[in-house]
C-alpha positions as CSV (number, residue, x, y, z in Angstrom):
1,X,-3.8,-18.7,4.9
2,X,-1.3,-21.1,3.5
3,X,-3.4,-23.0,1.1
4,X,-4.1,-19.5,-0.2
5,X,-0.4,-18.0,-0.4
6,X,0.4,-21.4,-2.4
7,X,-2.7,-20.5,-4.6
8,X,-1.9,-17.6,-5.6
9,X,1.9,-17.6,-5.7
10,X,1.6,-20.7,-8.3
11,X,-0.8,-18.5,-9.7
12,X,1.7,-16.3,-10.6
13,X,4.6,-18.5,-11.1
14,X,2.6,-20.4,-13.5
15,X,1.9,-17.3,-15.5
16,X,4.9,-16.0,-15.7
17,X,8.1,-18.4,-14.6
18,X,9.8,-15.3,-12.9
19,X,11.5,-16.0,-9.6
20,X,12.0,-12.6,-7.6
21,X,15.1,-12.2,-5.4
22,X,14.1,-8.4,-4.0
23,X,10.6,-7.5,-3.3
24,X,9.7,-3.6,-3.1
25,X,6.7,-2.2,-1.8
26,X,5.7,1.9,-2.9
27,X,4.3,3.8,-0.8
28,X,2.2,7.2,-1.3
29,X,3.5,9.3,-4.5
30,X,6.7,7.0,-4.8
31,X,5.0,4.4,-7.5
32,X,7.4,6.0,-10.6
33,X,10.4,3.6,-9.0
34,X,8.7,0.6,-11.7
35,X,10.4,3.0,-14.2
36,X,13.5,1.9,-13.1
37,X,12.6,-1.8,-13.2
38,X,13.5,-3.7,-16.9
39,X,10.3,-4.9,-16.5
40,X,9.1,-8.4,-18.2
41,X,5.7,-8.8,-16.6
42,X,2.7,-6.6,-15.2
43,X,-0.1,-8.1,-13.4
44,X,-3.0,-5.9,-11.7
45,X,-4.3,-6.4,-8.4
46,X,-7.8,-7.7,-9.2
47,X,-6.3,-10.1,-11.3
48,X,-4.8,-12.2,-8.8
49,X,-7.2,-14.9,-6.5
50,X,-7.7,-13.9,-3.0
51,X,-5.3,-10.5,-3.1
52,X,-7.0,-7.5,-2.1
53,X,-7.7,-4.0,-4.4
54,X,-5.9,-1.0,-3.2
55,X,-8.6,2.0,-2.8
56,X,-6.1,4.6,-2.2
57,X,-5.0,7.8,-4.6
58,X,-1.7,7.4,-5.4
59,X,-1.5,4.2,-5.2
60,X,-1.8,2.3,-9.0
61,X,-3.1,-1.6,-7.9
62,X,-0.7,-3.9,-9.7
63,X,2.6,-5.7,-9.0
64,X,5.4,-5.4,-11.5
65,X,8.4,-7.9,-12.4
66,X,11.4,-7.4,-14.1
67,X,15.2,-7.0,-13.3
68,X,17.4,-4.5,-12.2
69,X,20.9,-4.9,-12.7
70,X,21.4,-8.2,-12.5
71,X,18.8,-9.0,-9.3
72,X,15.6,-10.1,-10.2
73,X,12.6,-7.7,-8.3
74,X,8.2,-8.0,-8.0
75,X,7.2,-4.4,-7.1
76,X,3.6,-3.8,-5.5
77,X,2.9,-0.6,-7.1
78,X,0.2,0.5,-4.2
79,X,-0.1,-1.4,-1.2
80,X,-2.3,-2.2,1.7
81,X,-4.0,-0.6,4.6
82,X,-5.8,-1.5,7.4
83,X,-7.3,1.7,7.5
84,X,-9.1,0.4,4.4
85,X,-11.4,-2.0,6.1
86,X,-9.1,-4.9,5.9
87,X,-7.9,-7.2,8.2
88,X,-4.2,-7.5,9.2
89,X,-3.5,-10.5,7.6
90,X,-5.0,-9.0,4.2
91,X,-3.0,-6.0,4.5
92,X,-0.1,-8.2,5.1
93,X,-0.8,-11.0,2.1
94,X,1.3,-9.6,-0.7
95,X,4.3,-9.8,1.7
96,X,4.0,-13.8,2.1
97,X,2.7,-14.1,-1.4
98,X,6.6,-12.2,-2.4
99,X,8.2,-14.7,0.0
100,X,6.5,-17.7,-1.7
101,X,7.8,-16.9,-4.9
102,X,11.4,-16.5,-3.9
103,X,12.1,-13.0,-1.9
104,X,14.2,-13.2,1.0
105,X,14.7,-9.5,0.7
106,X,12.1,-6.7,1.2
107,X,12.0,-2.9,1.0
108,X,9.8,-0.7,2.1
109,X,9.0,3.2,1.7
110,X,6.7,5.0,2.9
111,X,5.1,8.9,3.6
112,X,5.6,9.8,6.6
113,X,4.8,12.8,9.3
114,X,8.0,14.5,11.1
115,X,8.4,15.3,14.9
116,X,12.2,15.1,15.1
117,X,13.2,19.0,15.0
118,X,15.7,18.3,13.2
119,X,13.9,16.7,10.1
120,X,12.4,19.5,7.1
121,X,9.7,18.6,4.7
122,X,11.6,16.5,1.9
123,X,13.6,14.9,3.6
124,X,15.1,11.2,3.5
125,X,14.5,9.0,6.6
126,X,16.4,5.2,6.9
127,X,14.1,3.8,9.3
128,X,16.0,1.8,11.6
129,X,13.4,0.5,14.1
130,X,9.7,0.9,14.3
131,X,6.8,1.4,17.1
132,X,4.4,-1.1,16.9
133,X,0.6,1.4,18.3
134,X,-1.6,-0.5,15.3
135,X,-4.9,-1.8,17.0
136,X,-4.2,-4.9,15.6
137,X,-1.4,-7.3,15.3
138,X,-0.7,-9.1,12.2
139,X,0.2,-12.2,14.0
140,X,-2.9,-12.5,16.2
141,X,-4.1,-16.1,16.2
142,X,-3.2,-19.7,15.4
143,X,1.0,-19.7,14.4
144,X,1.3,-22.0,11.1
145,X,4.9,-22.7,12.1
146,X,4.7,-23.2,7.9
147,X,5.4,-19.3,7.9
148,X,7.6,-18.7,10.9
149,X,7.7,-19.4,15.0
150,X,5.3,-18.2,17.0
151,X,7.4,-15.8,18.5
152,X,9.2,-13.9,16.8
153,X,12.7,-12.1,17.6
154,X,12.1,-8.4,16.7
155,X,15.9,-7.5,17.8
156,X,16.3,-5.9,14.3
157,X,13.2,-5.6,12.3
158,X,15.3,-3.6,9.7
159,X,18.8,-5.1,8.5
160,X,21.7,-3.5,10.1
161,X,23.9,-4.3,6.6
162,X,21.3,-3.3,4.0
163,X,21.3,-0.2,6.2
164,X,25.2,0.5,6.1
165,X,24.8,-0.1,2.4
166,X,22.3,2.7,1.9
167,X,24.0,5.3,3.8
168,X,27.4,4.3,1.6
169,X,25.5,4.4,-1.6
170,X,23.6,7.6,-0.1
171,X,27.2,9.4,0.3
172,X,28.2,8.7,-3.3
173,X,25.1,10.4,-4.2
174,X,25.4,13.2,-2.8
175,X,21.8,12.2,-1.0
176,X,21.5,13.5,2.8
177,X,19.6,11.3,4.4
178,X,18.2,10.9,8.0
179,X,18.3,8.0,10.9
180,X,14.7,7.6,12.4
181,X,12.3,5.7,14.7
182,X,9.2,4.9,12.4
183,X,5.6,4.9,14.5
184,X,2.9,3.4,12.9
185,X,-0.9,4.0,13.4
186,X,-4.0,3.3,12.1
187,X,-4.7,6.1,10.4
188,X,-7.0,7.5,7.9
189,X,-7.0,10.6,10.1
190,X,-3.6,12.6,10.1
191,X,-2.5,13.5,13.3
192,X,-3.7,15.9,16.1
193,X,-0.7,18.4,17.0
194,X,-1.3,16.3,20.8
195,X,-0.5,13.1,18.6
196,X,2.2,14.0,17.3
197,X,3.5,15.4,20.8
198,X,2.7,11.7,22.1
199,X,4.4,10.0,18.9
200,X,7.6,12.1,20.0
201,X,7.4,11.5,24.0
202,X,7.3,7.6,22.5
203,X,10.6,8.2,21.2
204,X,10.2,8.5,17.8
205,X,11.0,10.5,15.2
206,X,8.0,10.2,12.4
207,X,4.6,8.6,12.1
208,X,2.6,6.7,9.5
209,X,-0.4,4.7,8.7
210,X,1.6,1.7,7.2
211,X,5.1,-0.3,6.7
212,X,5.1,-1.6,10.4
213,X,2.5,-4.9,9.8
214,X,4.8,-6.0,6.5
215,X,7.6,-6.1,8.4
216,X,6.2,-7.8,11.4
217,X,5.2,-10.3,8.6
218,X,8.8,-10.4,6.2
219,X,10.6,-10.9,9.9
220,X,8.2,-14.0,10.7
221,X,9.1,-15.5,7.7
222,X,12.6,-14.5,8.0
223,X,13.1,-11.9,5.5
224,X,15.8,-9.1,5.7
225,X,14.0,-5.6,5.9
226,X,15.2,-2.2,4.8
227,X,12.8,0.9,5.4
228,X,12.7,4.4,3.8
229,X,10.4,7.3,4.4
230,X,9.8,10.9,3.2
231,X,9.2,13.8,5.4
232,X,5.9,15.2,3.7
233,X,4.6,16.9,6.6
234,X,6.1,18.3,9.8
235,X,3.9,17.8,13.1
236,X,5.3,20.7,15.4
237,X,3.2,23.3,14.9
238,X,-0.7,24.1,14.9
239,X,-0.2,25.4,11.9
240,X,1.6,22.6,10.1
241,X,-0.9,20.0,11.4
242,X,-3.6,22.6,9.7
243,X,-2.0,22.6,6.3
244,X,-1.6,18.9,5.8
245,X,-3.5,17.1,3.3
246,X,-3.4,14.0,1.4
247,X,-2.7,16.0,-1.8
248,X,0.1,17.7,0.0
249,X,1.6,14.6,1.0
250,X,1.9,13.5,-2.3
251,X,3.2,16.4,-4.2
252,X,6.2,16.3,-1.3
253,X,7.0,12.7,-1.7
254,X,6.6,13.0,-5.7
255,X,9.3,16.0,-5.1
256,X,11.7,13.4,-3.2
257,X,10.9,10.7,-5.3
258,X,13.7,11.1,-7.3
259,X,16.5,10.9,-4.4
260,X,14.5,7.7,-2.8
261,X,14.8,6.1,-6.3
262,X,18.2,6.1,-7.2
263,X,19.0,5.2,-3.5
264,X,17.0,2.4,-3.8
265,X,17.9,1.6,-7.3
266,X,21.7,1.0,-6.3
267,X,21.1,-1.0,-3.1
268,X,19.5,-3.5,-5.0
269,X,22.1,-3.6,-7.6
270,X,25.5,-3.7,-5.2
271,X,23.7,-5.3,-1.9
């Protein structure tokens, strides 16, 4: 795995001598952030040796570097599942590609299923800790201490300051956002209405098919974490489990898009 993070990171640096501070990865409908990137280089997906093709609707294939304000950022415009066939540790490879190339800083967002009563379709979430129920661990197997200790402290997967920051930035805005536990699965399937009744017996307060192995990953190698999620989909009735679709999901984060962009915009430019 090392040999081929080096690979392809000097891949990449080679082609285009750009050293990324902040790494961002878009999740489902929430790919129109790049507009907000000066951007100075594009690169698809099948492009680069040994990184895996996104399969997904809604999510483009291709990272994207350029600058905003003055902090240099690499994009993944579409990112991976394991849903998708692969493996945890192909899912995870674009994270320890960014971190080979300079990022010590990594945002997430994602789409994500409500069972908090007090969420509403559209709505914001800060994630500010995760459930690990994936069927696989992105650290199973041999620890290349190269990357990070074998055990790693998951105290505070997602930085408490980057956090503050947000909800500061979020209050200038005008933008109401949410606190929540993020639960991840394996997905493809969406939720029974008994899922999401477990999910919230868990303890938490929305539930996805992603974000939870790349932070496992950007905590190994030390990386400060910030997660954001859209409500596109509320799990607490039959009939809201009934009406949710993939399309669905990403008309609602498309309408949110906006908010979740100029949030994220200004974090990177004032944290």
């Amino acid at each position: 795995m090392w040999e081929k993070v080096q690979q392809t990171a000097k891949y990449i640096t080679d082609k285009t001598g750009f050293v990324p501070r902040y790494g961002v990865i878009l999740g489902s409908g929430l790919g129109g952030f790049t507009q907000d990137i000066a951007v100075e280089h594009t690169i698809p997906y099948s492009e680069l040796p040994n990184f895996p093709v996104t399969t997904v609707e809604g999510h483009t294939g291709q990272l994207v570097f350029g600058k905003i304000g003055q902090n240099t950022v690499v994009a993944m415009q579409g990112r991976f599942h394991y849903y998708e066939g692969y493996s945890m540790q192909e899912v995870t490879f674009a994270v320890r590609v960014m971190k080979a190339l300079g990022v010590d800083k990594l945002i997430v967002s994602n789409a994500s299923g409500g069972v908090n009563p007090f969420y509403k379709v559209g709505d914001v979430v800060i994630i500010y800790d995760h459930i690990n129920m994936m069927p696989e661990h992105p650290l199973r197997g041999k620890n290349d201490e190269r990357f990070g200790p074998r055990f790693v402290n998951m105290s505070e997967p997602y930085s408490r300051k980057m956090i503050s920051k947000a909800k500061e930035i979020a209050v200038t805005q005008g933008t109401d956002v949410k606190d929540g536990i993020y639960l991840g699965l394996q997905g493809p399937t969406f939720e029974t209405l008994s899922e999401y009744r477990m999910v919230k017996i868990l303890g938490a307060d929305c539930v996805g098919m992603s974000t939870v192995p790349e932070v496992i990953v950007a905590r190994h190698m030390g990386m400060e974490c910030f997660g954001i999620s859209v409500i596109t989909d509320m799990g607490d009735t039959q009939e809201g489990v009934s009406n949710v679709s993939h399309d669905e999901v990403l008309q609602a984060a498309a309408s949110a898009e906006p908010k979740v962009r100029a949030l994220i915009k200004e974090l990177i430019i004032k944290y």
